[in-house]
PAZA-921185 format. One record per residue (C-alpha): residue number from 1; residue in one letter; x, y, z. Coordinates in Angstrom, 3 decimals. Example, Ala and Ser with C-alpha at 12.3 -4.5 7.8 and 13.67 -1.06 7.14 Angstrom:
BEGIN
   i aa       px       py       pz
   1  A   12.300   -4.500    7.800
   2  S   13.670   -1.060    7.140
//
This chain:
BEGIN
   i aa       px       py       pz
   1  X   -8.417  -33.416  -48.470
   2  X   -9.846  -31.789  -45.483
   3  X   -8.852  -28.071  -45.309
   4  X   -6.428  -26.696  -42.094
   5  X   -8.016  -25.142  -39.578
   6  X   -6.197  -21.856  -37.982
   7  X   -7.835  -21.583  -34.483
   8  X   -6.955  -18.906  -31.276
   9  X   -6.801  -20.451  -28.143
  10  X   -8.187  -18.258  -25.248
  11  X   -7.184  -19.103  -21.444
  12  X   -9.624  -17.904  -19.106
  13  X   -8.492  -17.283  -15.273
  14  X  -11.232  -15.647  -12.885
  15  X  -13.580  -14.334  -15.978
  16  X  -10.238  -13.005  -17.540
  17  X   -7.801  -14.209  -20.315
  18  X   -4.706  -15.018  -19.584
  19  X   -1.415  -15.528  -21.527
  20  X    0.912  -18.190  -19.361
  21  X    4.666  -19.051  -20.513
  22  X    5.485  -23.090  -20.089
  23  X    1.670  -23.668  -18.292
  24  X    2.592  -20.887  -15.595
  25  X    6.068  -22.174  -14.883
  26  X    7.397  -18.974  -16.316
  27  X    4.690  -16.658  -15.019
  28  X    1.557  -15.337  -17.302
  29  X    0.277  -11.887  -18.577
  30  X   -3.801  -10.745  -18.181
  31  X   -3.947  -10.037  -22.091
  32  X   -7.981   -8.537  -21.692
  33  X  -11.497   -9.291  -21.866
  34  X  -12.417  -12.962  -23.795
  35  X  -15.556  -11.876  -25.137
  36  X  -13.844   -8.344  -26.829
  37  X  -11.246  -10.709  -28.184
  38  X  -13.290  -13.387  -29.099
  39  X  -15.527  -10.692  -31.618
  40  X  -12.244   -9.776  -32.826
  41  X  -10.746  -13.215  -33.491
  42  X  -14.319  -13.572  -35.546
  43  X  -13.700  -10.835  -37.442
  44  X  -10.569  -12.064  -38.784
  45  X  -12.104  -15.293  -40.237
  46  X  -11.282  -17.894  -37.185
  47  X  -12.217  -21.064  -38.694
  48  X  -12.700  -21.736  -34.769
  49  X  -11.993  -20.769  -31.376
  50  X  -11.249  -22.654  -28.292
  51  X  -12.057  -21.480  -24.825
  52  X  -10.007  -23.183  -21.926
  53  X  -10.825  -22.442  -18.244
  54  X   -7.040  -22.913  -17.036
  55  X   -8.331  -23.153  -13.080
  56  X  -10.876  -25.067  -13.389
  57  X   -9.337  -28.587  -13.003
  58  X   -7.419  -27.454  -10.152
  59  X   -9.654  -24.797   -8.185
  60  X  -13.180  -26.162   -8.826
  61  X  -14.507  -23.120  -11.044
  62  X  -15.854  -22.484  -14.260
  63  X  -16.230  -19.476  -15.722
  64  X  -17.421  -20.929  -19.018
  65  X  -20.947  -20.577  -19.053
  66  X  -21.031  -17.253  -18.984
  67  X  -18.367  -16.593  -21.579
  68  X  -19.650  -19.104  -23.818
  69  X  -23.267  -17.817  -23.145
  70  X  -22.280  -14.054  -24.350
  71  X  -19.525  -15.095  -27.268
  72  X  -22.158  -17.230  -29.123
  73  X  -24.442  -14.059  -29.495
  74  X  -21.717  -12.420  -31.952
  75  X  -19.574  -15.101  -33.419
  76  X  -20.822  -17.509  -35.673
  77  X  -17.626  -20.299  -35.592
  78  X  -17.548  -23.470  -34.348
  79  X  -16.563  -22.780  -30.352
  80  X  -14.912  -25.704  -28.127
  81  X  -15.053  -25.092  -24.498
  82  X  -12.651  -27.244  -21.848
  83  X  -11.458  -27.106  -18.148
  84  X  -12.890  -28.467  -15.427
  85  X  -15.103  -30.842  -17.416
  86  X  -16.035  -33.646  -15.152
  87  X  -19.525  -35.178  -15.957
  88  X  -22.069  -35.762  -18.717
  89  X  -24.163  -32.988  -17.700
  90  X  -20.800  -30.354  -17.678
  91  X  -20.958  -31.008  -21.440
  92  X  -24.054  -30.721  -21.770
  93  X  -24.371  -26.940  -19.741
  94  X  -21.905  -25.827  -22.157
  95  X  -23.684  -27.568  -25.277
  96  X  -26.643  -25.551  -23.929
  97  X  -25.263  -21.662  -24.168
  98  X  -23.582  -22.444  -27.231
  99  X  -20.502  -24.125  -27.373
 100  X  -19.849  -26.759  -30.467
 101  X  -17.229  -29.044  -29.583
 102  X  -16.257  -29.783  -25.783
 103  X  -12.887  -30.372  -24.472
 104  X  -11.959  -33.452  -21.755
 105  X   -8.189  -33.121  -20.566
 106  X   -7.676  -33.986  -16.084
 107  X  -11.530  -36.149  -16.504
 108  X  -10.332  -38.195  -19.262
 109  X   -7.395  -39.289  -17.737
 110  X   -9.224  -40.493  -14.338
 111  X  -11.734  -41.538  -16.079
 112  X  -11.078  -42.474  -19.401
 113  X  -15.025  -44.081  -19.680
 114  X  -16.361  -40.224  -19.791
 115  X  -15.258  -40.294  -23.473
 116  X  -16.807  -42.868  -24.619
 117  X  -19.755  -42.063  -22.471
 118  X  -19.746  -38.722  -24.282
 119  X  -18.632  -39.685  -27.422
 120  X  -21.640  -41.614  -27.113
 121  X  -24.233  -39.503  -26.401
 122  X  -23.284  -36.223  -27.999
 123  X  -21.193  -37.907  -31.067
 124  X  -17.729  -38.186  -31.552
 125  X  -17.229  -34.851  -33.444
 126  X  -18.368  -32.770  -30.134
 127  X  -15.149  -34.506  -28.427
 128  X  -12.401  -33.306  -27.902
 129  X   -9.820  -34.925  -25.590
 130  X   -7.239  -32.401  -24.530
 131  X   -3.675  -34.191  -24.091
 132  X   -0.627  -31.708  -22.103
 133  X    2.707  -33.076  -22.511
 134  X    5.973  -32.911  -21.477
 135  X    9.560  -34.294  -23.150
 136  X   10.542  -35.709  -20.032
 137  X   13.794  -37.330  -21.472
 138  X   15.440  -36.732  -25.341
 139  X   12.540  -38.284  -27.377
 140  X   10.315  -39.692  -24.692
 141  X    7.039  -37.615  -23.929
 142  X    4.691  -38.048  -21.131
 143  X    1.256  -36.937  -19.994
 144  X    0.525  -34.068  -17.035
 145  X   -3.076  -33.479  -15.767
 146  X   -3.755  -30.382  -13.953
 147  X   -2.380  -27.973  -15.880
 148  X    0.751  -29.489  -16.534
 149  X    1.365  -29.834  -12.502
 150  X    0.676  -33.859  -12.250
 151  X    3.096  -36.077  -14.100
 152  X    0.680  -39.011  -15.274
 153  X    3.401  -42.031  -15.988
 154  X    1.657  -41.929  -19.099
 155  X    3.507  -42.346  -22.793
 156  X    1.900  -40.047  -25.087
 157  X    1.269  -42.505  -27.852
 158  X   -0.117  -44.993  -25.615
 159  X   -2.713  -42.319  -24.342
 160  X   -3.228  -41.315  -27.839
 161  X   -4.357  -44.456  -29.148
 162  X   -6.822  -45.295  -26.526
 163  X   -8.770  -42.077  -26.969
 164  X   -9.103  -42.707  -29.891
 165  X  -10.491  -46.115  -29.389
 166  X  -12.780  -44.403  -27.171
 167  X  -14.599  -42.318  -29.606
 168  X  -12.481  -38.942  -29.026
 169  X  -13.573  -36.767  -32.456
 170  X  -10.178  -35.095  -32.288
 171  X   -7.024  -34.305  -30.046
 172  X   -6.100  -30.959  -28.772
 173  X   -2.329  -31.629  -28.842
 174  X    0.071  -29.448  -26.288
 175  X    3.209  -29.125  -25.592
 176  X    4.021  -27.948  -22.289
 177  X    7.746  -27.146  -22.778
 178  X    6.712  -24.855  -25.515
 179  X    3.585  -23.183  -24.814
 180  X    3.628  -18.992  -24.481
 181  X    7.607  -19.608  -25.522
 182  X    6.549  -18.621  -29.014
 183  X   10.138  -20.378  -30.260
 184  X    7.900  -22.846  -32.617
 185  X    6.136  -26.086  -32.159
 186  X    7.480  -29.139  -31.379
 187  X    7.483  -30.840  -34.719
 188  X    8.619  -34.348  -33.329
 189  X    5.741  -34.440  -31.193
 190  X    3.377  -33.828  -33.345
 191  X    4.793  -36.177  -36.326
 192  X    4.982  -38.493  -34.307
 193  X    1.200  -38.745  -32.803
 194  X   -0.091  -37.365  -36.121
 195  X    1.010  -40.544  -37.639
 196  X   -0.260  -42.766  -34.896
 197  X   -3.770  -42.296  -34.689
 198  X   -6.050  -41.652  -37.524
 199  X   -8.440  -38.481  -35.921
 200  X   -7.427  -35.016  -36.704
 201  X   -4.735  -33.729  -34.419
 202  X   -4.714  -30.140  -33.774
 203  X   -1.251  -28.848  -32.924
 204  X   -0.830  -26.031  -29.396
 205  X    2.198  -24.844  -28.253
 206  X    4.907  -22.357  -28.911
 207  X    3.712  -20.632  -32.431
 208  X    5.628  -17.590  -32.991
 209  X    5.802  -16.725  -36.492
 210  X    3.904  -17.319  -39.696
 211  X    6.719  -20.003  -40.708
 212  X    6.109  -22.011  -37.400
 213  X    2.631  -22.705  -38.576
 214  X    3.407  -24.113  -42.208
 215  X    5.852  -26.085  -40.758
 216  X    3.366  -27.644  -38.444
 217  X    1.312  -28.787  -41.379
 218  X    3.835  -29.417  -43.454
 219  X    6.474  -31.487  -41.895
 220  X    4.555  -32.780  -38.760
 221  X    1.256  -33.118  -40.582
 222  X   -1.336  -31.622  -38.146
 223  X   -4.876  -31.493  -39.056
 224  X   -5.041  -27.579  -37.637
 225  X   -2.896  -25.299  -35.897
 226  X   -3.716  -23.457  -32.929
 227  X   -2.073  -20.598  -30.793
 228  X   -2.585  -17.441  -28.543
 229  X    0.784  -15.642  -27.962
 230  X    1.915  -14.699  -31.689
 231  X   -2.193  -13.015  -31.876
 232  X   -1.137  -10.568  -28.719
 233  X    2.414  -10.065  -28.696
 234  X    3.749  -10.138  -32.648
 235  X    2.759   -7.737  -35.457
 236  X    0.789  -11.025  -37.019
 237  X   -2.663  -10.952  -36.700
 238  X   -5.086  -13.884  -37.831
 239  X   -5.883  -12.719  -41.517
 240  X   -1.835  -12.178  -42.045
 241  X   -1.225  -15.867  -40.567
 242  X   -4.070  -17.593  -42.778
 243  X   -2.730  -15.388  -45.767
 244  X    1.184  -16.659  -45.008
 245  X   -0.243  -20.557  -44.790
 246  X   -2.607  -20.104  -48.319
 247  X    0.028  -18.673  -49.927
 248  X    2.612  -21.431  -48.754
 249  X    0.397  -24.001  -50.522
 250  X   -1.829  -25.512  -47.757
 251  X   -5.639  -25.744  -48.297
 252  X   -7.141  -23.514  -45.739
 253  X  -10.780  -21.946  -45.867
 254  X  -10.292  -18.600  -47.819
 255  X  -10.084  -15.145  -46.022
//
């Protein structure tokens, strides 16, 4: 069995990171400096970190290069890098100043050949397809682009299954509902893709506690768990968490 991954999430906005409730709906804190973080996060024994340019897809910018370009001098984890991804040579900028894994979300949806283009070229472990959804009636979940601001039509199992059958290497898995509310995943959501596609599935969205992330694993089944408010705004910082999930029985990489 594959150990769990515990990864931060850090959302960059104008070279700064950025801590938004519900994808902005409910505002968003400036929580520092990504690369200061990023050494820290490393220091803690991240199994991984994932950098996500939040404007990007909407505004046209990346500030990724850079980041990615100074982070990779310090930390030696596997980095994924998203927003604003459009083309094979995006990926391969960001494959240049060291980022590991790359993540689709807005491109993949309008153009659902630039995975398995990528998937292609790079290898289906360097992809990962970024999916943002929202319950949009009691047990039905659908698909937003654009940082949560374009509702897709998409069902989120549908979507699921066909990046997979594109060569996606993994999903990036968030809830829009619960992300920065730090009131716990959404277990159905993850259960329920979890168990219909056969790639790991890396849960986002609303991790508050130590419990929230064992039950993640535990009763929805994700591959890894990732989060960013309970690192800057709880008294849990990324050795406690990992400690709390080893000690609850899950294989994780040791501290």
């Amino acid at each position: 069995m594959l150990k769990i991954r515990l990864i931060p999430t850090l959302l960059l906005k104008n070279g700064r990171m950025v801590k938004p409730k519900k994808f902005g709906a409910d505002g968003e804190r400036d929580v520092g400096y990504p690369t200061t973080t990023a050494r820290i996060y490393n220091s803690q024994d991240a199994d991984e970190l994932i950098f996500l340019d939040i404007t990007a897809s909407t505004e046209g910018r990346n500030f990724l290069i850079n980041t990615l370009y100074e982070v990779s001098k310090d930390c030696f984890v596997p980095l994924t890098a998203g927003g604003g991804i459009q083309t094979i040579d995006d990926i391969q900028n960001l494959l240049k100043v060291g980022a590991d894994k790359i993540s689709i979300n807005t491109a993949a949806v309008q153009n659902p050949k630039l995975i398995s283009e990528a998937s292609q070229k790079f290898g289906s472990q360097c992809i990962v397809v970024s999916i943002d959804v929202k319950e949009t009636s009691p047990g039905h979940y659908e698909v937003f682009t654009e940082r949560g601001k374009n509702p897709t039509g998409i069902d989120v199992i549908s979507w699921t299954k066909k990046v997979t059958e594109l060569g996606a290497g993994e999903i990036l898995l968030t809830s829009i509902d619960r992300e920065g509310t730090m009131q716990g995943y959404d277990l159905n959501l993850i259960k329920i893709v979890s168990q219909a596609v056969s790639i790991p599935v890396i849960a986002n969205g609303g991790a508050g506690t130590r419990q929230h992330f064992v039950d993640a694993i535990k009763l929805s089944k994700a591959s890894a768990v990732a989060a960013s408010s309970v690192f800057h705004f709880s008294d849990s910082n990324l050795t406690q968490v990992k400690s709390f999930i080893f000690n609850s029985g899950i294989s994780i990489r040791p501290i």
